[in-house]
Each structure stands twice: as structure tokens, then as C-alpha cells.
TIMAR-433408 format. One record per residue (C-alpha): y, x, z; residue in one letter; chain. Coordinates in nm, 3 decimals, decimal comma, always signed. Example, Ala and Ser with C-alpha at 12.3 -4.5 7.8 and 13.67 -1.06 7.14 Angstrom:
2
(node (-0,450 +1,230 +0,780) A A),
(node (-0,106 +1,367 +0,714) S A),
END
This chain:
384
(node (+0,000 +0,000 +0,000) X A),
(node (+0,373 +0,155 -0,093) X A),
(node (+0,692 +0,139 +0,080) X A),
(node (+0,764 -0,178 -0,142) X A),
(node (+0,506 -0,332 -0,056) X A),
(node (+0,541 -0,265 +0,307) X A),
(node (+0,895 -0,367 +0,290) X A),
(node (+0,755 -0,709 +0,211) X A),
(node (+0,502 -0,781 +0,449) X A),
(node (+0,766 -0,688 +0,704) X A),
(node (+1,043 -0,964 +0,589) X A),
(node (+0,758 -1,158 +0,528) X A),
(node (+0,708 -1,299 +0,925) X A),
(node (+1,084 -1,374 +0,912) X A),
(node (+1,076 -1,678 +0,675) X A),
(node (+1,185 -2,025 +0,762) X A),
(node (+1,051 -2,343 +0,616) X A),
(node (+0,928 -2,351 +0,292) X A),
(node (+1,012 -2,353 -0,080) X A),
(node (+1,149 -2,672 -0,218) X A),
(node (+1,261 -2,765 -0,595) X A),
(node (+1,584 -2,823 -0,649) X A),
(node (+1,681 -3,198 -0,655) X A),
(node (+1,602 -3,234 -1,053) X A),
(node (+1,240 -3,111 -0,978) X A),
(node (+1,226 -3,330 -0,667) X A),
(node (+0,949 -3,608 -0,707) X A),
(node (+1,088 -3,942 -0,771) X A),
(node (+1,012 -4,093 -0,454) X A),
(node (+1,258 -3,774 -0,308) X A),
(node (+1,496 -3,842 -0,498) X A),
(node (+1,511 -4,202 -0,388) X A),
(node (+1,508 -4,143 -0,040) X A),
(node (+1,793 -3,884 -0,101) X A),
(node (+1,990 -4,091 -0,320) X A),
(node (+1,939 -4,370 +0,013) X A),
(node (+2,022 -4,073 +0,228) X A),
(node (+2,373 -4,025 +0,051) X A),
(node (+2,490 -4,380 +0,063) X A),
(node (+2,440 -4,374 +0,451) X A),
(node (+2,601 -4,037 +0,465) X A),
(node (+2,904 -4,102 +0,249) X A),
(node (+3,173 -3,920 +0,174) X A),
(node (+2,929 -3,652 +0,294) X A),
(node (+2,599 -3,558 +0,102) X A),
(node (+2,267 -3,490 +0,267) X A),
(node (+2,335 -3,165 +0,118) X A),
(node (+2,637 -3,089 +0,357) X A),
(node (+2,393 -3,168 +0,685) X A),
(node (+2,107 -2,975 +0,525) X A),
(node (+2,288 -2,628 +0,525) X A),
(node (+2,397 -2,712 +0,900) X A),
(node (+1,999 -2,681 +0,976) X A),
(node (+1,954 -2,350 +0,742) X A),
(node (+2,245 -2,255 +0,455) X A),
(node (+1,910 -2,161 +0,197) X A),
(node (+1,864 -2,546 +0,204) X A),
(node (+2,150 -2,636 -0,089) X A),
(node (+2,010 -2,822 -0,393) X A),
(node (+2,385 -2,748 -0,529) X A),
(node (+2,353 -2,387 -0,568) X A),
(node (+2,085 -2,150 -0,587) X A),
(node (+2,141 -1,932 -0,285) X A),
(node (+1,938 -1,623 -0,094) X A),
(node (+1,951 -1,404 +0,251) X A),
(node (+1,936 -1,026 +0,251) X A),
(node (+1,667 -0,943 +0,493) X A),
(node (+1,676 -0,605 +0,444) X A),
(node (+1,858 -0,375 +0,324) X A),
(node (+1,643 -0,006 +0,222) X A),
(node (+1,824 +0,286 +0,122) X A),
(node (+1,694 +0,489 -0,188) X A),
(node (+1,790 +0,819 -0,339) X A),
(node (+2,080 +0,907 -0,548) X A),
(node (+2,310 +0,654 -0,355) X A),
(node (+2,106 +0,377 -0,403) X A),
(node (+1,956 +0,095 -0,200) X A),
(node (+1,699 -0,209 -0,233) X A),
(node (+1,834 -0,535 -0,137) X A),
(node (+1,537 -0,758 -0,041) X A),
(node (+1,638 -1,144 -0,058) X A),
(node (+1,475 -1,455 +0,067) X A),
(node (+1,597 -1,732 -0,203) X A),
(node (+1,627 -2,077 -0,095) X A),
(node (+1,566 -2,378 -0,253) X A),
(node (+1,542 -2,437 -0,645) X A),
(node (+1,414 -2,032 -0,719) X A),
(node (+1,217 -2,006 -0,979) X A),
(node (+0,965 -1,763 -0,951) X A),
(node (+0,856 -1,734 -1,284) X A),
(node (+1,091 -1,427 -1,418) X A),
(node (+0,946 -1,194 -1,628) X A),
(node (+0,955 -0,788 -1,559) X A),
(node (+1,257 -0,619 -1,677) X A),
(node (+1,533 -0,991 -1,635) X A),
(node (+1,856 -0,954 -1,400) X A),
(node (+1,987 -1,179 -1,178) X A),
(node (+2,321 -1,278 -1,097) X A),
(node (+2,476 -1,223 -0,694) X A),
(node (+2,746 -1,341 -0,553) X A),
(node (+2,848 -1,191 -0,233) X A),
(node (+3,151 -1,294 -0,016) X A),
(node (+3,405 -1,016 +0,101) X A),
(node (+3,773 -1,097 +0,242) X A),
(node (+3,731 -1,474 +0,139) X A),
(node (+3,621 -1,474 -0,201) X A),
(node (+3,316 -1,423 -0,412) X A),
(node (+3,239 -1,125 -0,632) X A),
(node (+2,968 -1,192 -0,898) X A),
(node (+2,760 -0,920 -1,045) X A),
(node (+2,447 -0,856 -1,255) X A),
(node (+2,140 -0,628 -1,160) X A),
(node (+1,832 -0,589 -1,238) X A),
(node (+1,510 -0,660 -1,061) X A),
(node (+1,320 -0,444 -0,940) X A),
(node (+1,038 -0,649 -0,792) X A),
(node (+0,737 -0,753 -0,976) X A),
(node (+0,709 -1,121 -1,064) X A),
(node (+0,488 -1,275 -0,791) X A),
(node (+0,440 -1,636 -0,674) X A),
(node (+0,247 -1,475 -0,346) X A),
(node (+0,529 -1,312 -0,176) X A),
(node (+0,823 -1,554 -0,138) X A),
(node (+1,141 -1,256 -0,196) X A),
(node (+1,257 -1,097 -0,480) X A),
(node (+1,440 -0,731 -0,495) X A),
(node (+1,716 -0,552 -0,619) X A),
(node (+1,844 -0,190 -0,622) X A),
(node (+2,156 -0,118 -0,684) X A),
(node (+2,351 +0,264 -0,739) X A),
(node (+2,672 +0,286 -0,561) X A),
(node (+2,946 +0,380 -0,872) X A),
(node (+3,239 +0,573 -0,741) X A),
(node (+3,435 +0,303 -0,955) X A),
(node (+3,240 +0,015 -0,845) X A),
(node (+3,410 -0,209 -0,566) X A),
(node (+3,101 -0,423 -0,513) X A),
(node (+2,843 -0,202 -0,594) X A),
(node (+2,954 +0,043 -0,293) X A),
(node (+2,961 -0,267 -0,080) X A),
(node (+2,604 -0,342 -0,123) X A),
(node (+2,470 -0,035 -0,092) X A),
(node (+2,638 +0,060 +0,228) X A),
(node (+2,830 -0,250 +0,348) X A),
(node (+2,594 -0,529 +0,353) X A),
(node (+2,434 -0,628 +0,654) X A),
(node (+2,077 -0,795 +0,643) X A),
(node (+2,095 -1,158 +0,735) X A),
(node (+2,412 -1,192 +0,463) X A),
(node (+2,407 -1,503 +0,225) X A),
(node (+2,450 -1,472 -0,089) X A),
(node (+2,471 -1,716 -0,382) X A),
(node (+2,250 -1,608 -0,692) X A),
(node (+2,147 -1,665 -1,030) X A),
(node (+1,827 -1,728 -1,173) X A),
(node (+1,651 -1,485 -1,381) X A),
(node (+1,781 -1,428 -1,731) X A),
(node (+1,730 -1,137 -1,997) X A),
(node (+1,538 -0,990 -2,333) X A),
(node (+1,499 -0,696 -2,239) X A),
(node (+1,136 -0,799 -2,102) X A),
(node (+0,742 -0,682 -2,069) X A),
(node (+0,547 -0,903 -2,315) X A),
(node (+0,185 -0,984 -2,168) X A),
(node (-0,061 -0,883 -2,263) X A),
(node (+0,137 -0,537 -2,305) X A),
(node (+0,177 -0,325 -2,618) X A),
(node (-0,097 -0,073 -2,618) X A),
(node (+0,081 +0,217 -2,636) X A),
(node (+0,453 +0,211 -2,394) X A),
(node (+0,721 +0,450 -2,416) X A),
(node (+1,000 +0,387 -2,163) X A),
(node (+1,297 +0,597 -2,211) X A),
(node (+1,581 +0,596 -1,913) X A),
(node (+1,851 +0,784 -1,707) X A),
(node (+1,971 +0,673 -1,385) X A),
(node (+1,963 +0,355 -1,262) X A),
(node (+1,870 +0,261 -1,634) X A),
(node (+1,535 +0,290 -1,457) X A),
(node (+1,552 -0,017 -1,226) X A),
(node (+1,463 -0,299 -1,498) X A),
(node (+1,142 -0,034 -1,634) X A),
(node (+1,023 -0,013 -1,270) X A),
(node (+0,931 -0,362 -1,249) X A),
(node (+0,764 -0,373 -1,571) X A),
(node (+0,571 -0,034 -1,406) X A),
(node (+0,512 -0,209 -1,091) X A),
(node (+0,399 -0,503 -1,274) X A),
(node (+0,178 -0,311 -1,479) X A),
(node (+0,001 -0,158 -1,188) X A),
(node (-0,035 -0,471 -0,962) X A),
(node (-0,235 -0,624 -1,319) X A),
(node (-0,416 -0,346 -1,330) X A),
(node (-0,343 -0,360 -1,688) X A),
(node (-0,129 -0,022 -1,737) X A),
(node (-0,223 +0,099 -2,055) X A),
(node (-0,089 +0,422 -2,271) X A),
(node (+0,249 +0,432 -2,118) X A),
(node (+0,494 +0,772 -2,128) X A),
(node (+0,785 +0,775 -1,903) X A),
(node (+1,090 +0,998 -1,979) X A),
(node (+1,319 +0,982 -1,748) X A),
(node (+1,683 +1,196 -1,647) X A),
(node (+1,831 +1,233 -1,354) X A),
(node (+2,072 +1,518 -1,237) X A),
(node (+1,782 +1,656 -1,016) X A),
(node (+1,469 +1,595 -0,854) X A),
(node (+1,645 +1,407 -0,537) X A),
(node (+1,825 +1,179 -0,717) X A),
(node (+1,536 +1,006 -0,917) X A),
(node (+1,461 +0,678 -0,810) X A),
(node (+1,178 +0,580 -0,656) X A),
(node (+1,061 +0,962 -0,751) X A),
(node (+0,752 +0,930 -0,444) X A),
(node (+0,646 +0,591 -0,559) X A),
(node (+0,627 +0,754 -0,982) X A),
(node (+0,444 +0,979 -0,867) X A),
(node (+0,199 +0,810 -0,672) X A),
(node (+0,138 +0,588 -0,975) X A),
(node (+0,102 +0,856 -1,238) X A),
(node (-0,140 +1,010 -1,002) X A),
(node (-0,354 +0,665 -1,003) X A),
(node (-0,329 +0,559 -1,325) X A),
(node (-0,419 +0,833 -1,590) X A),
(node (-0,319 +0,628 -1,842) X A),
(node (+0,092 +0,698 -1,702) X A),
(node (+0,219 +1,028 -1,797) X A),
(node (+0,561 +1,147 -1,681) X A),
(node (+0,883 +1,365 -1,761) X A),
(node (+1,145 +1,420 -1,588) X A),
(node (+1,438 +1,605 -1,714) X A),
(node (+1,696 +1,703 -1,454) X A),
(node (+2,020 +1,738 -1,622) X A),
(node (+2,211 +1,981 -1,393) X A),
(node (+1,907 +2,298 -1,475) X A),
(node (+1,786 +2,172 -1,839) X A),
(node (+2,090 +1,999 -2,004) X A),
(node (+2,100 +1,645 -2,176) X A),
(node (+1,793 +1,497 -2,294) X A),
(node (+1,839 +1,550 -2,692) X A),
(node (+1,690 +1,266 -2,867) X A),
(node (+1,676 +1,419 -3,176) X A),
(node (+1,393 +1,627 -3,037) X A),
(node (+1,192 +1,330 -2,857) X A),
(node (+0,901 +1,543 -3,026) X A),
(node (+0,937 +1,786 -2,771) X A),
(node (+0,861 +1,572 -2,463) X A),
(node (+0,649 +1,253 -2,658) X A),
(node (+0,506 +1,399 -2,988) X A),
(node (+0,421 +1,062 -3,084) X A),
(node (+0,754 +0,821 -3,000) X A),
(node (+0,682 +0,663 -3,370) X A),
(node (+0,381 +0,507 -3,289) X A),
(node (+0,492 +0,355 -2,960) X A),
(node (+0,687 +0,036 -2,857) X A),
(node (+0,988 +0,183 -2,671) X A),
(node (+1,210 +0,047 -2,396) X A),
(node (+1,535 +0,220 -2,342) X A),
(node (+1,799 +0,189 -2,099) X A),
(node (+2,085 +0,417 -1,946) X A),
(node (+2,440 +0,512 -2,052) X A),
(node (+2,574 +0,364 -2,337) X A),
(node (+2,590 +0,716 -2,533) X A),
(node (+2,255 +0,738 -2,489) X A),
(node (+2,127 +0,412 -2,578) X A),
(node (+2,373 +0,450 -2,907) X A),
(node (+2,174 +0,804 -3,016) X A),
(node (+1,856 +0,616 -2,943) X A),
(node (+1,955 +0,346 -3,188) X A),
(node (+2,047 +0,586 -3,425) X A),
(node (+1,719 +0,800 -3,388) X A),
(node (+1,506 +0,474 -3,448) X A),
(node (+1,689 +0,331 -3,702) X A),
(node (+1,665 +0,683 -3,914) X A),
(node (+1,307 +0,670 -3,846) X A),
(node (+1,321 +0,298 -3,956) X A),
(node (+1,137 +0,224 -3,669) X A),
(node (+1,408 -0,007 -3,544) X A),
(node (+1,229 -0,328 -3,471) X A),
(node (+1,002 -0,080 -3,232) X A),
(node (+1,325 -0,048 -2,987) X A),
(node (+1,418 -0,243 -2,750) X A),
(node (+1,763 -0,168 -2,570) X A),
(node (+1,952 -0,276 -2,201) X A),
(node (+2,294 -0,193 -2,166) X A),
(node (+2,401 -0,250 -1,854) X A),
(node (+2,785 -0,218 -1,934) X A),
(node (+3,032 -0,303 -2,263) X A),
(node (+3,170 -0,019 -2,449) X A),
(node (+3,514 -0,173 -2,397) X A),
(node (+3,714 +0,154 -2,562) X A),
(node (+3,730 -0,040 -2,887) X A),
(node (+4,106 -0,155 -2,788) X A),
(node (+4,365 -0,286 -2,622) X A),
(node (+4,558 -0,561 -2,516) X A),
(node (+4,855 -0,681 -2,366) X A),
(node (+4,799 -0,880 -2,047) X A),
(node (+5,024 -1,218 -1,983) X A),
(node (+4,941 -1,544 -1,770) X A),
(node (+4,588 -1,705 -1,859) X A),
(node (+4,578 -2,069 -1,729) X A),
(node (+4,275 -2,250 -1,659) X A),
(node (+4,263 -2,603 -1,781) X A),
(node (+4,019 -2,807 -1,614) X A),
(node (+4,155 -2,690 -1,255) X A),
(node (+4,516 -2,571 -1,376) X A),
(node (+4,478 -2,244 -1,156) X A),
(node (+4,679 -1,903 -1,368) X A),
(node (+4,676 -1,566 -1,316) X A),
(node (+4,885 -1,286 -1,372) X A),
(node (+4,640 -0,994 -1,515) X A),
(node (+4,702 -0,646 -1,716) X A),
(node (+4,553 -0,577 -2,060) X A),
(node (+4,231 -0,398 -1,933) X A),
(node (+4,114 -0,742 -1,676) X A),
(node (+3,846 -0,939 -1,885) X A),
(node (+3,905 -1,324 -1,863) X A),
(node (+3,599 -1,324 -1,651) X A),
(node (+3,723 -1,111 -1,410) X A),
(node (+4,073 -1,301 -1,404) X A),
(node (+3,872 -1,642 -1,346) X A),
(node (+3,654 -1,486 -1,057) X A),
(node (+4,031 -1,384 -0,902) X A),
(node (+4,138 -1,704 -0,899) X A),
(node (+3,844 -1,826 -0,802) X A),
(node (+3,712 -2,000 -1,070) X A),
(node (+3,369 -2,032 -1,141) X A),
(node (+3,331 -1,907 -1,491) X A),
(node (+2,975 -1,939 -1,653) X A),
(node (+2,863 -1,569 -1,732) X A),
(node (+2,517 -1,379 -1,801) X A),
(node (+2,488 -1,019 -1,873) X A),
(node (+2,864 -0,894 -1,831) X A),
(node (+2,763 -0,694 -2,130) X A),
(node (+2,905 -0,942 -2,420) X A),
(node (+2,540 -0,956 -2,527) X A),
(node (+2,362 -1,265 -2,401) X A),
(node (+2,701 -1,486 -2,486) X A),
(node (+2,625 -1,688 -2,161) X A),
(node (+3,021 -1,667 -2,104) X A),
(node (+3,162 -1,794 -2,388) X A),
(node (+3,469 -2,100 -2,277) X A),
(node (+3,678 -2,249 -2,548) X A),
(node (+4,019 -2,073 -2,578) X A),
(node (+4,260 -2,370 -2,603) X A),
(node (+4,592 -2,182 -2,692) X A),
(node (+4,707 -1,865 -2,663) X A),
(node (+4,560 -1,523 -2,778) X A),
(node (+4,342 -1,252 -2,647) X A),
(node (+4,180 -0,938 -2,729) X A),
(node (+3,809 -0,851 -2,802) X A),
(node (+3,827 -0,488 -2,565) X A),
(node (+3,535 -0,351 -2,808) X A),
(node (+3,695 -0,322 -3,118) X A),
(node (+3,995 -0,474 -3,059) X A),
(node (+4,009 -0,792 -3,240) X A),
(node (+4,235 -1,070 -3,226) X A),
(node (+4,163 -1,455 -3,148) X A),
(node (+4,509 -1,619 -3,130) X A),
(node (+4,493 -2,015 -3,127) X A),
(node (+4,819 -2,230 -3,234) X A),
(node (+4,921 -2,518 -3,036) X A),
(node (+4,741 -2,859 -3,216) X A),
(node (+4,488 -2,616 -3,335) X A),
(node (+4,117 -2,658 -3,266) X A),
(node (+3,954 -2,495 -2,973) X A),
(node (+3,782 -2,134 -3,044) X A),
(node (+3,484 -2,019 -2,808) X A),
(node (+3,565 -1,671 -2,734) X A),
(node (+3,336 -1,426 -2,472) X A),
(node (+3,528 -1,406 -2,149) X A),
(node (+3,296 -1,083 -2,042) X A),
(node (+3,495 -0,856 -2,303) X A),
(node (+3,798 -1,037 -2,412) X A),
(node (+4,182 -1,009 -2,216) X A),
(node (+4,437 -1,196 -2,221) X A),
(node (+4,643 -1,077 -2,532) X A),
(node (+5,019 -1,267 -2,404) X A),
(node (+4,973 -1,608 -2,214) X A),
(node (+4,684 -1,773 -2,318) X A),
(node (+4,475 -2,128 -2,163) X A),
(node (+4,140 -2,166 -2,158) X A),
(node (+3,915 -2,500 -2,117) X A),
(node (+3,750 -2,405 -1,804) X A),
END
């Protein structure tokens, strides 16, 4: 049994209740006696009593607890949540989730991986996040959170996944915490029993900053079928892909799953896509390239609950909503899934990747823009 696994059996004692759908799943005879439930309890729902007795219990908004919090190398920790009611536990290895977690009075939403294998036995999931020098909420997690903190989530969402059965042969390329979504497919893997032919490059700056380095190596030394490299940046240098020979002689004949820094997932599309071996790549960026241009800044206004915000040219519209506190929809953050696209009602504002223009007259018909990568390009209203 590993340290992950351990971690769960311990939270495992510390779980309330049990798992309930949310109130669409309910059966219909739950409903009813809800829907009875609310009449009595008007103007108050028997949501708003429910979350007196435990705040997990909300068939409003998928929520979770941190039960523990378990530091990792390279400035990294797992979060280990309970979720409440309505999870589904049906993810597949290598999907994100959305968090929410409150700090001075207002939420902060991010994206991040899981790291836990999909499992209907053990009622948590896991996430391990890398503290970013930049990264406001990411440095909160990792050293700020305190177990027994709710947090409001998102259910599972994401391509970039494992298929089952597996590809026979597996090459998983990564740097970083690129590595988090590839360690639950691993995990996965191993708990099926079904790891096949799978090669593992992965960089780090050295040897005590790879994650989960003791658990890798306990698996490559159980499963023959898992070989490893590591390539430690600060002794040997950037990983060049051009001479993937070098480390996996034979990348061309295997399914590969590649994430880490933008750069490098752009010189692994380029490598495949020489090799016309494109449609055997399979890419997770976990951040826009938003270099592509520039915009102004101005006031964006937000129709449905006429809340505006002053923001600069280089806040996304998602980021100005979340200030205000408006509950934008969003997905990956990376301008990839296009779970965030609102209408843009008037106004203009700026794609930040390559610096296009979507400017909307008054009178004129409502354009869906992506609020993940677009600013606010003068004042501009959106119909959210």
C-alpha cells in the first residue's frame, strides 16, 4: 500500500453521512417530499436547513471539505477532498476539476488536475497543486489551507484522457507539474493491473523536485512493463525533442500524452506533425499563451446583474467577473474547451492570443466571445 493510498484510508474514518444525488437524480418520490418540504419552509428551502446539519449537504452547488492537506516535493501539496452531494464519480484519468476556495470574502476559482484514480470504493478525490511564485491562489493552497476548509467545486471535465482498454504501447511525455494529470492515468493503470508498454519521460530541475519521484519508482520497479527517464534540467539541459530518439527510440510507434510548458508542448506539436504522426499526440496545456496582444482595459458591465468593473488591458473578462463576483461559466482557463464563452452585447474586447478584435455596435446582434482569453478592449457589456 503507498502513501496515497494510506492517505485515504486515514480520511476515510472521518466521513459523515452518505452520498446522495443531487436533486435532478433524486427518485421521484424525493423529490415530492422535497418539493412538500419547501412549501412548509417558504421563503426558505430545505436546502438552507440542510447545510445547518453539514454544509456538503447542498443540492445547489457541488461542494467538498479538505481533509487533508499532504505536502509533496518541489513546492507542491495533495489536497484530499470529501465531495458532498451530487459528485459524480465517474471521471476518467487525466480530467480537471474546478475549486473554488474563499479568502478575504470572495471566491477564487481555479482548474487542476486530478491526481487520484477514478474509484467508486473510496468516497474522496485528490488534487496536487505547485505553488507558482506568480500564483495568488495556488500559494494559498499549498501552504495556506487548513484541512476541514469548504470548498465549492466542479465536476470533472477534460480530453486529455486514458481510453480503456489502453493503447498498447504509452508514451507520456511531461515537465513539472505537467505530470499531475499522467499520474492518475499511471495510478489507474496500476490499480487495473492493466499497465501495458508504457515509457515515461519526465523533467524536472533535479531529482528532489520530481513529483511523486518515491511512488515512480516503486511502480517502475513492479511493473516491468513501465520504464522511466528522468532528465534533470539544472545538470543535463532541456529535454531536446528533436532527439526523442535518444531517450525512446521508438516515440513513432507509440500513442503519446504530453503535458508541461507551453514551449514545450509547441516543439512537441511540431516534432509530431513533421513526423505526420499528429493524430498520435495528444496535448494539455494548462495555461493560454496570452503574448499574442494587447488591449486597452475600460469598464465591462454585466447585464443580467448590472455589476461593472474597472480592469487594465492584461485582466481576462473571466477574471473581471470573478472580481465582482459574478459567477461566470468557465472550463479549462486555457481558451480550449470554450466552456466560457457569454455573449458580448456591446462594446469591444481583445482576443490576448493573437490579438484580435470583437467590437459589437449598439442594435447589433450579440457575439459569443471566450471570457478565459479575451479583455476588455474600451467599455464593453456582456450578457451575463
Amino acid at each position: 500500500m503507498d502513501r496515497f493510498d494510506v492517505a485515504f484510508r486515514r480520511v476515510a474514518d472521518t466521513r459523515g453521512g452518505t452520498t446522495v444525488p443531487t436533486e435532478a437524480r433524486l427518485p421521484r418520490g424525493a423529490r415530492r417530499l422535497r418539493a412538500a418540504a419547501a412549501w412548509f419552509t417558504t421563503p426558505l428551502l430545505p436546502d438552507d436547513y440542510l447545510t445547518l446539519i453539514s454544509p456538503l449537504w447542498s443540492a445547489r452547488e457541488l461542494r467538498g471539505r479538505i481533509v487533508e492537506v499532504v505536502p509533496e516535493a518541489g513546492d507542491a501539496a495533495t489536497l484530499v477532498i470529501e465531495p458532498g452531494w451530487g459528485w459524480p464519480f465517474d471521471s476518467a484519468p487525466g480530467q480537471y476539476i474546478g475549486i473554488a476556495v474563499e479568502v478575504d470574502g470572495r471566491f477564487h476559482w481555479r482548474s487542476y488536475s486530478l491526481t487520484s484514480p477514478p474509484t467508486r470504493r473510496q468516497r474522496h478525490v485528490a488534487v496536487t497543486v505547485k505553488a507558482m511564485p506568480e500564483g495568488f491562489l495556488s500559494q494559498h493552497l499549498v501552504s495556506g489551507v487548513a484541512p476541514g476548509t469548504v470548498v465549492r467545486l466542479a465536476a470533472p471535465r477534460g480530453e486529455f484522457v486514458l481510453p480503456d482498454p489502453p493503447p498498447p504501447r504509452i508514451l507520456f511525455l511531461t515537465a513539472g507539474s505537467g505530470l499531475t494529470p499522467v499520474m492518475a492515468m499511471l495510478r489507474t493503470l496500476a490499480r487495473r493491473r492493466t499497465l501495458p508498454d508504457v515509457v515515461l519521460v519526465h523533467s524536472a530541475p533535479d531529482a528532489g523536485e520530481v513529483l511523486f519521484g518515491g511512488e515512480i519508482d516503486r511502480l517502475s520497479a513492479e511493473h516491468p512493463g513501465l520504464r522511466v527517464h528522468e532528465q534533470h534540467t539544472r545538470r543535463d539541459g532541456r529535454l531536446d525533442l528533436a532527439a526523442l530518439d535518444t531517450v525512446c527510440a521508438d516515440w513513432r510507434e507509440r500513442e503519446a500524452w504530453v503535458c508541461g510548458p507551453n514551449a514545450m508542448l509547441d516543439e512537441a506539436e511540431r516534432v509530431w506533425g513533421d513526423a505526420g504522426l499528429a493524430r498520435r499526440l495528444h496535448v494539455e496545456r494548462f495555461s493560454a499563451d496570452l503574448t499574442g496582444g494587447e488591449a486597452e482595459g475600460g469598464t465591462v458591465t454585466f447585464g443580467a446583474s448590472g455589476r461593472e468593473v474597472e480592469v487594465d488591458g492584461a485582466t481576462t473578462l473571466l477574471e473581471a467577473g470573478e472580481s465582482a463576483g459574478v459567477a461566470l461559466p468557465f472550463g479549462c482557463r486555457t481558451g480550449i474547451c470554450h466552456s466560457c464563452t457569454v455573449p458580448l452585447r456591446s462594446g469591444a474586447v481583445r482576443d490576448l492570443r493573437d490579438g484580435t478584435e470583437h467590437r459589437i455596435g449598439r442594435g447589433a446582434p450579440a457575439e459569443k466571445v471566450q471570457t478565459c482569453v479575451t479583455a476588455a478592449a474600451g467599455d464593453c457589456v456582456l450578457d451575463a
